[in-house]
VEXLO-446554 format. One record per residue: residue number from 0; x, z, y of N, C-alpha, C, CB in turn. Coordinates in Angstrom, 3 decimals, padded with zeros to 6 digits. Each point is the difference from the previous one (the first is absolute). Glycine has a CB too. Example, Ala and Ser with C-alpha at 12.3 -4.5 7.8 and 13.67 -1.06 7.14 Angstrom:
BEGIN
torti:0	n.px:013.190	n.pz:007.800	n.py:-005.690	ca.px:-000.890	ca.pz:000.000	ca.py:001.190	c.px:000.900	c.pz:000.000	c.py:001.200	cb.px:-001.892	cb.pz:001.246	cb.py:-001.173
torti:1	n.px:001.542	n.pz:-001.966	n.py:002.223	ca.px:000.820	ca.pz:000.060	ca.py:001.190	c.px:-000.770	c.pz:000.730	c.py:001.090	cb.px:001.184	cb.pz:-002.145	cb.py:-000.628
***
This chain:
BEGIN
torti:0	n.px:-083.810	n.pz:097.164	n.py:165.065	ca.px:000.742	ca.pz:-000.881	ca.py:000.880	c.px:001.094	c.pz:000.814	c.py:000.686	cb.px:-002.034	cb.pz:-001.490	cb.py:000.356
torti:1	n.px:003.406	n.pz:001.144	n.py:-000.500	ca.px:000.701	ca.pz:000.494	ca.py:000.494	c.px:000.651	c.pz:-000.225	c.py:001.208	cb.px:-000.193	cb.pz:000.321	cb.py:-001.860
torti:2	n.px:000.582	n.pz:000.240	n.py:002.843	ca.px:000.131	ca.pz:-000.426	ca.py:001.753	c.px:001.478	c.pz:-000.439	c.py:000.227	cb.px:-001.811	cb.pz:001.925	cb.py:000.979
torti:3	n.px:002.019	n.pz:-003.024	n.py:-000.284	ca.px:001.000	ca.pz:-000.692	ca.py:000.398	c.px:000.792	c.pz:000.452	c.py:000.662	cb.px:-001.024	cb.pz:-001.292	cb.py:-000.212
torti:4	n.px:002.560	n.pz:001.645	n.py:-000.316	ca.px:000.806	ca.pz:000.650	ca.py:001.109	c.px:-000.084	c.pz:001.958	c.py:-000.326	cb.px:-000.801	cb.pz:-002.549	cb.py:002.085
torti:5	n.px:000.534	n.pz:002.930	n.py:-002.797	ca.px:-000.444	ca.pz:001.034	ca.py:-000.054	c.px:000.794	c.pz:000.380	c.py:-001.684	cb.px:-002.479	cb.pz:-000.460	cb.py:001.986
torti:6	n.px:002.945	n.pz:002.202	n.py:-002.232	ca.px:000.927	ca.pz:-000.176	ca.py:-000.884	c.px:-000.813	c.pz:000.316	c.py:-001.288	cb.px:002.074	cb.pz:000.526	cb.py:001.569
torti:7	n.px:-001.666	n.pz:-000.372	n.py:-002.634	ca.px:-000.529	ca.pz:-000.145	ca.py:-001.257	c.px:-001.034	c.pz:001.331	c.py:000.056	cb.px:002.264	cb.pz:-001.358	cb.py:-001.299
torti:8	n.px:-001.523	n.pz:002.372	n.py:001.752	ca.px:-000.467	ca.pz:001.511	ca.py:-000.413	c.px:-000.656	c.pz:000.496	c.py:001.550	cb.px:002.229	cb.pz:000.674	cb.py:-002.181
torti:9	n.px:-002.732	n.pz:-001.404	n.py:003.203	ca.px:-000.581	ca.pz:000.425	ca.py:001.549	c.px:-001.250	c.pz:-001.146	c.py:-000.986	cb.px:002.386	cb.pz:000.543	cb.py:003.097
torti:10	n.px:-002.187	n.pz:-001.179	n.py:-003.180	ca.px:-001.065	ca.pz:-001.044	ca.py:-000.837	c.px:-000.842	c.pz:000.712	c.py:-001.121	cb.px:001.722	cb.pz:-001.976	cb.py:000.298
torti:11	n.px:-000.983	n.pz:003.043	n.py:-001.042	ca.px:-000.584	ca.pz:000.686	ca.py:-001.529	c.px:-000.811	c.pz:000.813	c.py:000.536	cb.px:001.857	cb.pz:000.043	cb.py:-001.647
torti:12	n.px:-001.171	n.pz:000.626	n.py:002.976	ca.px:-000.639	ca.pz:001.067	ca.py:000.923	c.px:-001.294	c.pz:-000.363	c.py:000.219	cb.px:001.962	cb.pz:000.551	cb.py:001.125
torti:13	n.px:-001.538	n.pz:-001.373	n.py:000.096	ca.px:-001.656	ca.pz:-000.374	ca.py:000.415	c.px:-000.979	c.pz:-000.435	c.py:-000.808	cb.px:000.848	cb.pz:-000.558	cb.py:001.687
torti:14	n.px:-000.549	n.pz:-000.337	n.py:-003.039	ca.px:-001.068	ca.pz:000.227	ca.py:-001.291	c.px:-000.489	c.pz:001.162	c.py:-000.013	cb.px:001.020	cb.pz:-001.301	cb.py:-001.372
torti:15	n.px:-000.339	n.pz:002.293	n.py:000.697	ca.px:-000.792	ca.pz:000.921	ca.py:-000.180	c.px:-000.851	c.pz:000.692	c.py:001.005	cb.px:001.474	cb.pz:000.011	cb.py:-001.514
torti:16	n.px:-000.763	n.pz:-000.070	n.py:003.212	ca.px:-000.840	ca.pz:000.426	ca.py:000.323	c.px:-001.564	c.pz:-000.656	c.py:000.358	cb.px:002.144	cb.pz:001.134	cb.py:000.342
torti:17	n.px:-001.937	n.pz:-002.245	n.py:-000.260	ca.px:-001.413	ca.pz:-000.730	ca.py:000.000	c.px:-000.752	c.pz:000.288	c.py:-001.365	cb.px:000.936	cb.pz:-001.984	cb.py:001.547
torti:18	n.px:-000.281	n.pz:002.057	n.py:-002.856	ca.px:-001.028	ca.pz:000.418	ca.py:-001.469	c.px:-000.682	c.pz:001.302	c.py:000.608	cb.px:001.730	cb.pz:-000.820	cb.py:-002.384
torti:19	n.px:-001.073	n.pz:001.920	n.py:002.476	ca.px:-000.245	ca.pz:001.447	ca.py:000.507	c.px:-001.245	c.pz:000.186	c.py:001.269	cb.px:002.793	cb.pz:000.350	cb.py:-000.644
torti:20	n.px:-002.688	n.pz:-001.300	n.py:001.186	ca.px:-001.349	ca.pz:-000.234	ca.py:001.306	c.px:-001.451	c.pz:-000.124	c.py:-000.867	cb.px:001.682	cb.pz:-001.729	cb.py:001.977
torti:21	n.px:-002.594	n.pz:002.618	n.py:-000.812	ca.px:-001.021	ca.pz:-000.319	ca.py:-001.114	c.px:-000.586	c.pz:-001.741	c.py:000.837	cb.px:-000.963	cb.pz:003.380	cb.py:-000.996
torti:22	n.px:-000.086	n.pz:-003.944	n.py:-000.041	ca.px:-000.272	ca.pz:-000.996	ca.py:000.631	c.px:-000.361	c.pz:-000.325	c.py:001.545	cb.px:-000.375	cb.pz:000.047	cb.py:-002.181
torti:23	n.px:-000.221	n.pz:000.429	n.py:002.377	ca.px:-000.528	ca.pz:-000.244	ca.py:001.531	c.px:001.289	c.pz:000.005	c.py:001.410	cb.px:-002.491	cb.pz:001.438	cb.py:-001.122
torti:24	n.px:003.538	n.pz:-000.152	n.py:000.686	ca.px:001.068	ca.pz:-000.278	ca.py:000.481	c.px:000.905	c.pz:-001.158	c.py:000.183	cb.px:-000.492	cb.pz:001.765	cb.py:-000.583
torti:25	n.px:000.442	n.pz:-001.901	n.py:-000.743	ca.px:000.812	ca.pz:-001.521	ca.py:-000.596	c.px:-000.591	c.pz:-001.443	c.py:000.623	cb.px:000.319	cb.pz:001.269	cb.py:-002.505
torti:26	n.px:-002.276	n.pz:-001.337	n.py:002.768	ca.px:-000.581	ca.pz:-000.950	ca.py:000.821	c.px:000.294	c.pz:000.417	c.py:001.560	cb.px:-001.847	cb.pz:-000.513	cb.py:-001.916
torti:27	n.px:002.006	n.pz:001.688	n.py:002.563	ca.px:000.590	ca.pz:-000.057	ca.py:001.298	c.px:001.142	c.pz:-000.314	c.py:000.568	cb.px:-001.206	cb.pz:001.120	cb.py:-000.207
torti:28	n.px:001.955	n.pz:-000.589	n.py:-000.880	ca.px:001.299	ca.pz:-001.049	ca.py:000.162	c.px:000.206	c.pz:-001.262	c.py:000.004	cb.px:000.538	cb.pz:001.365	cb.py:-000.742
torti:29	n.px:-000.908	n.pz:-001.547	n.py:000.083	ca.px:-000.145	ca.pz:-002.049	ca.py:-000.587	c.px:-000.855	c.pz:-000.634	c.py:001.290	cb.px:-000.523	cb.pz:000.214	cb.py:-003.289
torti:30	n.px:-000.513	n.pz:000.951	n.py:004.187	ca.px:-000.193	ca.pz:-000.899	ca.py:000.967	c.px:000.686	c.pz:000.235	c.py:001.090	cb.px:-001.871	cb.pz:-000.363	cb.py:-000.797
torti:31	n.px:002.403	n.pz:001.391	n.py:001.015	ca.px:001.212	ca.pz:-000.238	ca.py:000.783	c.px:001.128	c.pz:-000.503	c.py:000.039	cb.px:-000.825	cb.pz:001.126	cb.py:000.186
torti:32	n.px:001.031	n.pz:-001.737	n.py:-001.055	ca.px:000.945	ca.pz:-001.155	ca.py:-000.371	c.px:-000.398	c.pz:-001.128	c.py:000.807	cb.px:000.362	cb.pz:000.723	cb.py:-002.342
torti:33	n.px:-001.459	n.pz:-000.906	n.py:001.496	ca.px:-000.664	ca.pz:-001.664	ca.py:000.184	c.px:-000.261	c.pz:-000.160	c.py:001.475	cb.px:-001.389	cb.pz:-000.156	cb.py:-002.360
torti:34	n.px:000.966	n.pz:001.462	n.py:003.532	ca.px:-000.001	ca.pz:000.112	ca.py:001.043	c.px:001.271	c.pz:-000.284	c.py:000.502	cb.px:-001.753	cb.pz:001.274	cb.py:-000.264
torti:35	n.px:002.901	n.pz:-000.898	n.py:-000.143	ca.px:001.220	ca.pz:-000.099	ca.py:000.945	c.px:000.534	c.pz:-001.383	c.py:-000.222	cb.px:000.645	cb.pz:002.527	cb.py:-000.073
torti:36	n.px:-000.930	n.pz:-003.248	n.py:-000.952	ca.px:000.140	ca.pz:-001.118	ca.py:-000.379	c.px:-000.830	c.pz:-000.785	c.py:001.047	cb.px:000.503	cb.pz:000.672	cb.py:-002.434
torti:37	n.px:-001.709	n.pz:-001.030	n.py:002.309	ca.px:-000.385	ca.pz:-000.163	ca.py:000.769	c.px:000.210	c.pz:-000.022	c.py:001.714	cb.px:-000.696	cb.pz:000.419	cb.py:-002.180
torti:38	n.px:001.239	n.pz:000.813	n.py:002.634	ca.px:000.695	ca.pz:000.201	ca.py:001.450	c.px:000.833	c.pz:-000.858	c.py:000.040	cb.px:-000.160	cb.pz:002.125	cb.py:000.318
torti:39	n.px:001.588	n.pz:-001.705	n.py:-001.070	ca.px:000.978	ca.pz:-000.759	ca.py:-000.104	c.px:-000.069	c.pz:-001.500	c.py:000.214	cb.px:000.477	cb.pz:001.762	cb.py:-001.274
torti:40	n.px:-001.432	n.pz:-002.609	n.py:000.632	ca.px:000.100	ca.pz:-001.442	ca.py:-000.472	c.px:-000.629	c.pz:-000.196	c.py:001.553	cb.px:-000.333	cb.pz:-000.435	cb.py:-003.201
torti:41	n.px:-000.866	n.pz:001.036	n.py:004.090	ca.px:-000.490	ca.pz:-000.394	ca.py:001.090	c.px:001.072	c.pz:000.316	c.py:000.823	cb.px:-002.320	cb.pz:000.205	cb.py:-000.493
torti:42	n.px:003.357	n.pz:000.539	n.py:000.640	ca.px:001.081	ca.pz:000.093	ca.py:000.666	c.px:000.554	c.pz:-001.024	c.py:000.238	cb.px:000.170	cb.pz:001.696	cb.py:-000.664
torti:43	n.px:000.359	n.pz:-001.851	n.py:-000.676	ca.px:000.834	ca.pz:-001.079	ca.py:-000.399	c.px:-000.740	c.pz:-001.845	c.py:001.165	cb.px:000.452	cb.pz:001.836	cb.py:-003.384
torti:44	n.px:-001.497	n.pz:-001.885	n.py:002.765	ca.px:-001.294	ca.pz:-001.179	ca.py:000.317	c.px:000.596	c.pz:000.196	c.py:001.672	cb.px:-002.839	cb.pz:000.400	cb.py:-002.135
torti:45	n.px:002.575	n.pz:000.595	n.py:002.694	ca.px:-000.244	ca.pz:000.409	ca.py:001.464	c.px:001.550	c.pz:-000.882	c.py:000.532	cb.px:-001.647	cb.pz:002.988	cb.py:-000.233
torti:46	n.px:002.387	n.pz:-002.384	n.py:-000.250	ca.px:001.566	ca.pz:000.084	ca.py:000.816	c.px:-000.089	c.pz:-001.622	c.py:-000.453	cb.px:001.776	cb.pz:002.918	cb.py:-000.313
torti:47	n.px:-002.209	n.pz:-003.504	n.py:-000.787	ca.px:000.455	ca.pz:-001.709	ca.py:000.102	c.px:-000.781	c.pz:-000.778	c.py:000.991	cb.px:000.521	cb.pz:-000.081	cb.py:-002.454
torti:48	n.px:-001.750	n.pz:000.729	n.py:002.518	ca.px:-000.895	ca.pz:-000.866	ca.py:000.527	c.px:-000.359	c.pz:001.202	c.py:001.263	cb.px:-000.963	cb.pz:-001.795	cb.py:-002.455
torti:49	n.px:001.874	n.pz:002.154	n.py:003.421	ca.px:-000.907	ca.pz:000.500	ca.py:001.253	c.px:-001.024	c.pz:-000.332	c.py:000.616	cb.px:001.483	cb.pz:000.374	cb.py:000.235
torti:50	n.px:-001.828	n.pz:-001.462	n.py:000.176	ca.px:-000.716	ca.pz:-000.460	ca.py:000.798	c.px:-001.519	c.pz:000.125	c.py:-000.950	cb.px:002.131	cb.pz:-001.558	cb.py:001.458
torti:51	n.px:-002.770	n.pz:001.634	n.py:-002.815	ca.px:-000.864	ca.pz:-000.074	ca.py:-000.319	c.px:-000.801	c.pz:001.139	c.py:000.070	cb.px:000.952	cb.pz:-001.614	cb.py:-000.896
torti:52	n.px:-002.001	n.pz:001.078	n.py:000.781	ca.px:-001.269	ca.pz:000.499	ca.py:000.563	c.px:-000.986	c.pz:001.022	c.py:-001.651	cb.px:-000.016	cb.pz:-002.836	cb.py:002.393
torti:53	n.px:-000.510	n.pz:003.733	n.py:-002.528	ca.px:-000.499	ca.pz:000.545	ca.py:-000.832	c.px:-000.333	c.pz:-000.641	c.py:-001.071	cb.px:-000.422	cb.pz:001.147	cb.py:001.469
torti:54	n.px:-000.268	n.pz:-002.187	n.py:-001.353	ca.px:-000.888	ca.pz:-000.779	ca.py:-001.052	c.px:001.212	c.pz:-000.450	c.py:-000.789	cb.px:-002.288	cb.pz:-000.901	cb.py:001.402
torti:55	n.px:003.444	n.pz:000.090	n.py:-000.763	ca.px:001.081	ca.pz:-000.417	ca.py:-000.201	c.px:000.520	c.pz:000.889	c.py:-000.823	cb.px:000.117	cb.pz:-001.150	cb.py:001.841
torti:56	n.px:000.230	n.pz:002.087	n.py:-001.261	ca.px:000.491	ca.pz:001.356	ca.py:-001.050	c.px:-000.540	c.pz:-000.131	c.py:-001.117	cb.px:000.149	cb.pz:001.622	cb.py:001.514
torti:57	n.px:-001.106	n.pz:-001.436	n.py:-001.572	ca.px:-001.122	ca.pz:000.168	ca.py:-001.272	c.px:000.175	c.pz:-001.259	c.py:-000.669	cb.px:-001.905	cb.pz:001.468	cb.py:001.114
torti:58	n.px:001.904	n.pz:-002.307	n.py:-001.301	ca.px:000.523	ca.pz:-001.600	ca.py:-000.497	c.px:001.023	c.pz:000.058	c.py:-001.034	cb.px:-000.297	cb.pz:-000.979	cb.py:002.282
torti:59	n.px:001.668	n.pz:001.557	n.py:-000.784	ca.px:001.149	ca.pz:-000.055	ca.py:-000.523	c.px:000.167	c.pz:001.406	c.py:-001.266	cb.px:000.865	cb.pz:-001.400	cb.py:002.599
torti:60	n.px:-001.745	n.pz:002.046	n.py:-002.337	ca.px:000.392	ca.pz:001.209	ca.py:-000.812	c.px:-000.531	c.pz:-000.290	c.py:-001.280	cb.px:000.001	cb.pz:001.678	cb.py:001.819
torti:61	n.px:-001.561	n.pz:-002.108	n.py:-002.009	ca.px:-000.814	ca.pz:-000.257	ca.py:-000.987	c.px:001.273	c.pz:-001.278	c.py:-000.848	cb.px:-003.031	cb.pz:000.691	cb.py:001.542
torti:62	n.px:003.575	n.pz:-001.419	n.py:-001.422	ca.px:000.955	ca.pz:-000.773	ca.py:-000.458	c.px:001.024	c.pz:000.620	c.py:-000.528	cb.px:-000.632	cb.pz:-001.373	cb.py:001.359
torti:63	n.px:000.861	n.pz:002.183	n.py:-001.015	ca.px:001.323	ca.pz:000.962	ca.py:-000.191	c.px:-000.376	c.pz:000.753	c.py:-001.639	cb.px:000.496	cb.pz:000.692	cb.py:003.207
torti:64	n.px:-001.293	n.pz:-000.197	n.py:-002.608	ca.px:-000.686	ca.pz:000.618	ca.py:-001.341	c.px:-000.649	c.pz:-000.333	c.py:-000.864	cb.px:000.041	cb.pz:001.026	cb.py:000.937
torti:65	n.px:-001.350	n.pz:-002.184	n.py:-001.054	ca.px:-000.601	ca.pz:-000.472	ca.py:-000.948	c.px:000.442	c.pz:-001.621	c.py:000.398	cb.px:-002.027	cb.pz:002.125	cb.py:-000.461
torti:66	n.px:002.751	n.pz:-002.974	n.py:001.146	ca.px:000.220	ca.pz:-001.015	ca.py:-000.238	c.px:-000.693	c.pz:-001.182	c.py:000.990	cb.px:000.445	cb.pz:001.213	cb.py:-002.222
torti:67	n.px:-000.235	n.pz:-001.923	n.py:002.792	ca.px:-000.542	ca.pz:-001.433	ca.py:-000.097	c.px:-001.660	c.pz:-000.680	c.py:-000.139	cb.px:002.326	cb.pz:000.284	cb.py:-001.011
torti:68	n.px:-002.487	n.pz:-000.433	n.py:000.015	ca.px:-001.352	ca.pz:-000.039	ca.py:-000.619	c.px:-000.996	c.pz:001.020	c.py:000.278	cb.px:001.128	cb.pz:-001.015	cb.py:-001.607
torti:69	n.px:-000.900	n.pz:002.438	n.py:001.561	ca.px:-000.387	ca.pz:001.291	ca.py:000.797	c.px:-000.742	c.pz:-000.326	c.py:001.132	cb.px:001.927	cb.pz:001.146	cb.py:-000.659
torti:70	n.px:-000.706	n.pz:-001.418	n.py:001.540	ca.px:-000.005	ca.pz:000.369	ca.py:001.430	c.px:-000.789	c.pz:-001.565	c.py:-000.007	cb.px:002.514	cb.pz:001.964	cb.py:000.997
torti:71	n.px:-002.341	n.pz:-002.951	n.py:-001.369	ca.px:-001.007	ca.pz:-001.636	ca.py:000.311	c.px:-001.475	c.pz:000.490	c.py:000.056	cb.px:001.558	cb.pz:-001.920	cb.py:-001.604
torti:72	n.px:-001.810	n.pz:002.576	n.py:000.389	ca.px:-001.051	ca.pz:000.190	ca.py:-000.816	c.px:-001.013	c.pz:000.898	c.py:001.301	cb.px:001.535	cb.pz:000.003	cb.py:-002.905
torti:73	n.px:-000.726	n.pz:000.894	n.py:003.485	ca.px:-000.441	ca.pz:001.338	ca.py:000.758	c.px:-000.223	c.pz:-000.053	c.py:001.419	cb.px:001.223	cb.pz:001.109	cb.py:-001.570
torti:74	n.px:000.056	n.pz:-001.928	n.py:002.132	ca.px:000.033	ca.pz:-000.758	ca.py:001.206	c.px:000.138	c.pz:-001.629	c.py:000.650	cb.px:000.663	cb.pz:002.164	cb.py:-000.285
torti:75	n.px:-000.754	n.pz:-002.629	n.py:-000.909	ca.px:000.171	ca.pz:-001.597	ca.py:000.204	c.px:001.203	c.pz:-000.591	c.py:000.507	cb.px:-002.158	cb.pz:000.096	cb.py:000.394
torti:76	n.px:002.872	n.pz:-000.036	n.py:000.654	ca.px:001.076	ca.pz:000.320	ca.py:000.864	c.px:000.859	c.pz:-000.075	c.py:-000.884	cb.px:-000.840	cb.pz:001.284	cb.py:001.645
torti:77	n.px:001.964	n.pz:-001.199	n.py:-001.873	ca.px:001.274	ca.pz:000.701	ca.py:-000.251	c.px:001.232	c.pz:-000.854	c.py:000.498	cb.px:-001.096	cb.pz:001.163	cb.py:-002.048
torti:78	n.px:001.576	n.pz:-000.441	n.py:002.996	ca.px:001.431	ca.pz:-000.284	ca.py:000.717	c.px:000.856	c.pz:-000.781	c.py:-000.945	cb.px:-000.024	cb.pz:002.187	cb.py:001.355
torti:79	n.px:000.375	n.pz:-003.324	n.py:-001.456	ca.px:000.926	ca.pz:-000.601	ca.py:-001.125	c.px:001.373	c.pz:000.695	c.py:-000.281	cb.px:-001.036	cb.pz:-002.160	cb.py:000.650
torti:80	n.px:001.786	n.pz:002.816	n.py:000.308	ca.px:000.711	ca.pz:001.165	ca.py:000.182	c.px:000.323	c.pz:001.230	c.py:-000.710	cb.px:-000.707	cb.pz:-000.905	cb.py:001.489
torti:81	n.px:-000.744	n.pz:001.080	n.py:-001.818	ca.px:-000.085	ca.pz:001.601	ca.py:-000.373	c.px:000.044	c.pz:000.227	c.py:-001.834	cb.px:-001.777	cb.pz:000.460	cb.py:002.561
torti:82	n.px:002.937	n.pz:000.461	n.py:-002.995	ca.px:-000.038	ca.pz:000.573	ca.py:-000.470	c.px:000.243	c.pz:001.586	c.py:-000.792	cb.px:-000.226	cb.pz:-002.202	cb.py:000.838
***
């Protein structure tokens, strides 16, 4: 998968350097990704919706990421609002 915005050969780069990682490296990375992703999108959630409350968070976030049906399924609830 190649990254958006990013040039042909900074793109060839970082391939290789992720092949060259041994595995376990390559899974710490990938969860520090998915972690900042994660931050980011509750950021994001936060600054639209100030006023909400944790659970809320958790709603709006679980939607964000697995969807709708997810978040029904998990919390019953879901803000008609939120995605």
């Amino acid at each position: 998968m190649s990254m958006v915005g990013t040039s042909p050969q900074a793109d060839a780069r970082y391939h290789e350097l992720l092949r060259r990682m041994p595995p376990e490296k390559r899974l710490e990375a990938a969860m520090r990704l998915s972690q900042a992703v994660r931050e980011l999108a509750l950021a994001s959630i936060r600054a639209r919706h100030p006023g909400a409350d944790d659970q809320e968070l958790r709603v709006r976030l679980t939607v964000r990421l697995y969807g709708h049906d997810c978040a029904r399924r998990l919390f019953g609830h879901v803000p008609a609002d939120a995605t």
